[in-house]
C-alpha positions in Angstrom: 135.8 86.5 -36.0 132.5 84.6 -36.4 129.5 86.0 -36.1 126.5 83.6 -34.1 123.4 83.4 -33.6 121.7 84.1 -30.5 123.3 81.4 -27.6 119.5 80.4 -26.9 119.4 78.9 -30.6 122.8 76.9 -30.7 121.8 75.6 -27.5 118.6 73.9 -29.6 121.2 72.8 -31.7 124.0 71.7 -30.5 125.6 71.2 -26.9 128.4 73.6 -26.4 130.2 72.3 -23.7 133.0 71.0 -25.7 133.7 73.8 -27.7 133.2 76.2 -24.5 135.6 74.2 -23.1 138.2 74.8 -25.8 137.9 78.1 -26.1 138.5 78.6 -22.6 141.2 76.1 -22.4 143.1 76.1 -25.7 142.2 79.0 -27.7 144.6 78.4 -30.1 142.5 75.2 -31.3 139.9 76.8 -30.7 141.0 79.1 -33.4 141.9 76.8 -35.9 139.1 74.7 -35.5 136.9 77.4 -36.7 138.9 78.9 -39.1 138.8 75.0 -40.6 135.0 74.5 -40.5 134.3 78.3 -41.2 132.8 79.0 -37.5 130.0 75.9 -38.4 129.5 75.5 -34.9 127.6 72.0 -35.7 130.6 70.9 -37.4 132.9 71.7 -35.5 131.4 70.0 -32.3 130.9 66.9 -34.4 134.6 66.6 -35.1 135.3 67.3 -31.7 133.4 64.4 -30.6 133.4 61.7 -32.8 136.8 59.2 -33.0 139.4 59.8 -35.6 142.1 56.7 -36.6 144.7 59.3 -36.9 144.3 59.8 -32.7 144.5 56.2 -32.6 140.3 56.3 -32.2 140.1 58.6 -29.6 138.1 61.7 -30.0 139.9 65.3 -30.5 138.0 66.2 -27.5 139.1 63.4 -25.1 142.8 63.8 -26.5 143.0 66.9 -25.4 143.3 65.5 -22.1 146.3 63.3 -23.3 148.1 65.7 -26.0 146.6 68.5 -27.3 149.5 69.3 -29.6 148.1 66.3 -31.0 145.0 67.7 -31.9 146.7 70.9 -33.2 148.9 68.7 -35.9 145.7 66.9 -37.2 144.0 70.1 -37.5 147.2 71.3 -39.4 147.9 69.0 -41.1 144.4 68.7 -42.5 144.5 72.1 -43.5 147.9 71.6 -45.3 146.5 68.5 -47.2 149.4 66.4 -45.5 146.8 62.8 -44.9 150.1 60.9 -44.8 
């Protein structure tokens, strides 16, 4: 998949809970999340945390807890091209 720097570096950069969190938890997001952001770990835990209008201002991250298929059809549909 991707390959990472040493865990002691990311933690300099970034906190990894949330993304630790998805992988463990929804792997499938997880998945596609990287795949999206080509495995930019900073990126990626950005979008995870910051509020989107399509999730009605809620962060990805805290919908999860509501609806993750949610977060799966914004990550698709991003990837589609579908901003309808």
């Amino acid at each position: 998949m991707c390959h990472q720097n040493s865990k002691s570096s990311l933690e300099k950069q970034t906190n990894l809970t949330e993304l630790e969190y998805l992988k463990t938890e929804h792997f499938d997001i997880f998945q596609e999340l990287m795949k999206q952001f080509k495995c930019d770990v900073r990126v990626c835990q950005e979008w995870l945390t910051k509020p989107k209008r399509p999730l009605q201002g809620k962060s990805p991250f805290k919908q999860l807890t509501i609806n993750a298929d949610e977060v799966m059809d914004m990550l698709i549909r991003m990837r589609t091209g579908d901003f309808s």
